[in-house]
N, C-alpha and C positions, 0 to 999 in steps of 0.2 A: 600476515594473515592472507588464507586463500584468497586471491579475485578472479571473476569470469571475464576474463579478457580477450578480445578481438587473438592477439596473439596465444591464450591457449586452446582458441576455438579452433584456429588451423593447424596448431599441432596437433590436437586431439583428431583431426579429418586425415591426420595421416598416418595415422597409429593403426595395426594390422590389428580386426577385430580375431584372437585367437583365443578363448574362451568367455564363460557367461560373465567371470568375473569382470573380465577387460572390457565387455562390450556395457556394462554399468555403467563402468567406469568413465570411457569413451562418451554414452551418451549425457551423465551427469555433466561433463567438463562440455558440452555444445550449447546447456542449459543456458540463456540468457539471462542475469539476471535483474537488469535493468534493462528498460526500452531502446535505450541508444546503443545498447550493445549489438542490435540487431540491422543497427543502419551501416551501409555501404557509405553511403555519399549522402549528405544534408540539402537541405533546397526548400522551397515551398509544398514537395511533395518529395519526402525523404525517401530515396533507393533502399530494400530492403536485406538483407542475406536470403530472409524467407520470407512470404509472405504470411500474413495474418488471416485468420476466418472474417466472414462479410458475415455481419450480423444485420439484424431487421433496422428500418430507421427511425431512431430514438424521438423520443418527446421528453420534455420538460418535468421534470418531477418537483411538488412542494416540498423543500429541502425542510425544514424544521417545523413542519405540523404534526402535532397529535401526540399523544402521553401524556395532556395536560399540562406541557410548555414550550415554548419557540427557543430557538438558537438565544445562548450566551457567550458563544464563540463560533465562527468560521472563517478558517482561515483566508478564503479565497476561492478563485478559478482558476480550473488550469488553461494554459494558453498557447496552443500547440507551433501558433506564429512564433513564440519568440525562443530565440538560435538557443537555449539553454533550457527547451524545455525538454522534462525525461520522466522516467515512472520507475519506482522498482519495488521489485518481487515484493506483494504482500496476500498470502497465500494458501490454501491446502489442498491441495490435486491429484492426481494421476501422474502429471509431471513433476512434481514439488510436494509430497507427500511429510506430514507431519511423521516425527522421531527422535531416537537421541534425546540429547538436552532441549528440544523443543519440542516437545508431545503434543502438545496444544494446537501445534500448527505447522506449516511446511518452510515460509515464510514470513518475520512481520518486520514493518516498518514503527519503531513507536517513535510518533511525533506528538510534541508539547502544546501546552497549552496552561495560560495563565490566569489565575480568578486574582481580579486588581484589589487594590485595599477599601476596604470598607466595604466588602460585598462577603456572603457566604452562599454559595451554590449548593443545591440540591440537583442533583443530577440525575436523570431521567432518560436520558437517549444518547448515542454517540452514532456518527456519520462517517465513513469514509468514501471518495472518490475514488473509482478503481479505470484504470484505461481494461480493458476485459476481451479475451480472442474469440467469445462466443457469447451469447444472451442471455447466457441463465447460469443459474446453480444449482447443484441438489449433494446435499441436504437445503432445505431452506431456515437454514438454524448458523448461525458464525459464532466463532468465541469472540471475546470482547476483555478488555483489562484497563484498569487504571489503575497510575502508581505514579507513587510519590517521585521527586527528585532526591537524587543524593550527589549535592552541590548541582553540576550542570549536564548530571548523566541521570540513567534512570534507576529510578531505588526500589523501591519493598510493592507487591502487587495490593492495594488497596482495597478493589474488589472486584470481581471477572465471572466469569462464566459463560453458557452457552443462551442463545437467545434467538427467538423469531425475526428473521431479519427481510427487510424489503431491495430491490433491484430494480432500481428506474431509471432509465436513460437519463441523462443530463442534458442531451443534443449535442456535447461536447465532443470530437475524437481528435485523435493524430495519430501517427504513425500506421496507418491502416487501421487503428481498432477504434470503436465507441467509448464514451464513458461513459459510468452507471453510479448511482448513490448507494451504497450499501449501505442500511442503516439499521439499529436495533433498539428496541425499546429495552429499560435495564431498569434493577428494582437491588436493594440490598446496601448499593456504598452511602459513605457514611458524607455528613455534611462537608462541601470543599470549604474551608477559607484561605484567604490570602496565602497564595505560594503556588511555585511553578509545579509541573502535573505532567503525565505522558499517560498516551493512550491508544490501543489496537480497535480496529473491528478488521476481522479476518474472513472475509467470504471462501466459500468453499465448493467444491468439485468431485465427488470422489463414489457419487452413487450409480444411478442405473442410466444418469442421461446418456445418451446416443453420444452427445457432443462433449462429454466429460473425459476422453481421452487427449483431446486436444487445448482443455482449458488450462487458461494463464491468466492471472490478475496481476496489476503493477500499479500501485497505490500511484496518483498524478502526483505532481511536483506542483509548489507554485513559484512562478518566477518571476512575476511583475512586479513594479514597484513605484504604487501601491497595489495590491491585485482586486481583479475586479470584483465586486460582492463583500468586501471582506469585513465582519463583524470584530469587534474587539481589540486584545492586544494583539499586535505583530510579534509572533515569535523570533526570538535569535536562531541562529545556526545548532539548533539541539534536536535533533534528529535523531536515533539509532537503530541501524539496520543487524536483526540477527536470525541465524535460520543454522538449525544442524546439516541439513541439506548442501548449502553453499558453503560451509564451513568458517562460518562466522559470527562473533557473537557480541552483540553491540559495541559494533562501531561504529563510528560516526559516518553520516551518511554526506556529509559535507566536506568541499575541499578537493586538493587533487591527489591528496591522499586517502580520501572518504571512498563509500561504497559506490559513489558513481563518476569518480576520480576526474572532480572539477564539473563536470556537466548536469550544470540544474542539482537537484535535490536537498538546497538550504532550507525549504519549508514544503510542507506539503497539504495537499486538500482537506483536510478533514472539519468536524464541526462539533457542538456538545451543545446541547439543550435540555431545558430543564425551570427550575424559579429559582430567583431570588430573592 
């Protein structure tokens, strides 16, 4: 499977741009599509290839209020100190435009989430954490999906759609950029019970903003253990990263054969809320 790797990023810088075709081509193969892919050298203030956009500085957002339920799952915080923290491509842009076998969106990350025994979930809202190159979005609408497992990959979409979505700092950043909450309120899926679950909120880019040329989202990773904030069960290593864009189509985001080859992304930020 395609990867975006440090080594095809320099070949691609050496490649003679000689028509529109090449020069696509050229700029798709620079696209980073995880966070560390952008780093030189690691540190408490990681050296970058390029630099990120400075956005305004963030405040704190109530992560699981309102639609009539609080958090029944989140995963955690991300925690840009520890040596394995990363983010990747979950997205619809300017740079990573929705297509292909993914119409829906440009980039997603779906990560799991578990409704334990003797509980049935009504579900209500989904959250993701995005690291983000600018402060906003427009449209102010994301698609969203939940779907079953098949075994310990992702199976059949259970219910999705496009939805009103909010963007609030978290106070969190690394790598040059802010985090934000992307969250959406959702109406339609049917009651969860017991069994494992995968889930998108895909913020997006691609209107009239000024600053939509240069927008990137990279869903956080969490890598603590335990991480901080974290409601519910711990997920395993069930991640799947796919995007027509990148040319890849769920695989596992874990591992040093996964989409961010060993570096952080065995879990990642996200949350669900709702009753039960």
């Amino acid at each position: 499977m395609k990867k975006v790797l440090f080594s095809l990023v320099l070949v691609a810088m050496l490649v003679s741009l000689v028509s529109v075709s090449a020069m696509a081509q050229d700029t798709k193969a620079t696209v980073p599509a995880s966070v560390r892919e952008n780093v030189i050298s690691t540190g408490v203030a990681p050296v970058l290839k390029q630099g990120w956009s400075k956005v305004q500085p963030p405040a704190h957002p109530p992560y699981c209020n309102g639609n009539g339920g609080s958090c029944l799952f989140y995963a955690g915080d991300f925690n840009s100190s520890n040596s394995l923290a990363n983010g990747l491509a979950n997205e619809t842009d300017i740079i990573v435009p929705a297509g292909g076998t993914t119409p829906n969106y440009g980039a997603a990350v779906y990560a799991n989430f578990q409704v334990p025994a003797g509980f049935t979930w009504n579900v209500t809202g989904l959250l993701s954490n995005v690291l983000s190159t600018i402060g906003g979005i427009d449209p102010t609408t994301a698609y969203w999906e939940i779907d079953s497992a098949n075994g310990s990959s992702v199976g059949s979409v259970l219910c999705s759609g496009t939805a009103t979505d909010s963007f609030i700092a978290t106070g969190r950043n690394g790598f040059g950029l802010n985090e934000y909450t992307v969250k959406v309120n959702i109406s339609g899926c049917p009651a969860l019970t017991p069994a494992n679950y995968f889930s998108i909120v895909i913020p997006a880019c691609t209107g009239s903003n000024g600053s939509c040329p240069s927008a990137r989202y990279f869903l956080s990773d969490v890598t603590d253990k335990p991480p901080a904030n974290k409601l519910g069960y711990t997920q395993p290593n069930e991640a799947y990263f796919t995007s027509n864009f990148f040319g890849v189509s769920f695989e596992p985001t874990w591992g040093s054969s996964g989409a961010c080859a060993g570096l952080g992304c065995n879990r990642f930020s996200t949350g669900v809320y709702g009753t039960r």
